[in-house]
N, C-alpha and C positions, 0 to 999 in steps of 0.2 A: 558529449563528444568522446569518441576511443582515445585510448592512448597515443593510440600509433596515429589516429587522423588529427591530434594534437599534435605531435612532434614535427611530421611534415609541413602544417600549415604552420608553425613556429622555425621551420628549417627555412621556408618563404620569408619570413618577416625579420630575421637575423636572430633568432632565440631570445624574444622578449619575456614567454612565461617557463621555458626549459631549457634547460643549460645542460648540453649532453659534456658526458665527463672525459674530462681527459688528463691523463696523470702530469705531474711537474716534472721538467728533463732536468736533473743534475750531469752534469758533468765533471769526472775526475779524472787527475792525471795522476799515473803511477810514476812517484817519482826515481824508480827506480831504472826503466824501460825508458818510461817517457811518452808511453799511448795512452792517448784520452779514451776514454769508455765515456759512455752515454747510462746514465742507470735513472730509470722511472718511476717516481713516487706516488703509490699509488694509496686515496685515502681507501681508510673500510667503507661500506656502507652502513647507514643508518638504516636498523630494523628493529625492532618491537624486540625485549630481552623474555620477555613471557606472553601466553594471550590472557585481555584482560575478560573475564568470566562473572555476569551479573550472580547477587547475593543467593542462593537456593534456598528454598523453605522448608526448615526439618519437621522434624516429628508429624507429618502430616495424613500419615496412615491411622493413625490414632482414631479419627472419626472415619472410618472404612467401616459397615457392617460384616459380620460374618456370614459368607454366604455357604462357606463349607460345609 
């Protein structure tokens, strides 16, 4: 199934296998004023820090005949 035809039919069912994101609301009072501000904490995303690349095989030209 797609992504998106997953999210919607999880958006139906109350978000059993996807949990769409939403940041944590802090709230602070300046104590100097006295106005609360609202500030949004938002996590990073988790993503792959490198991509992972199977072993390559060296020296393999070595049994190459000469055709030049």
């Amino acid at each position: 199934m797609p992504t998106w035809g997953l999210m919607k039919f999880d958006a139906f069912k109350d978000f059993k296998h996807w949990k769409p994101h939403q940041p944590k609301k802090v709230k602070r009072v300046d104590p100097v004023t006295g106005i609360e501000e609202t500030i949004l904490q938002i996590k990073k995303p988790r993503v792959l820090k490198e991509i992972l690349l199977p072993k390559m095989e060296q020296d393999f030209h070595k049994g190459f005949l000469c055709w030049v």
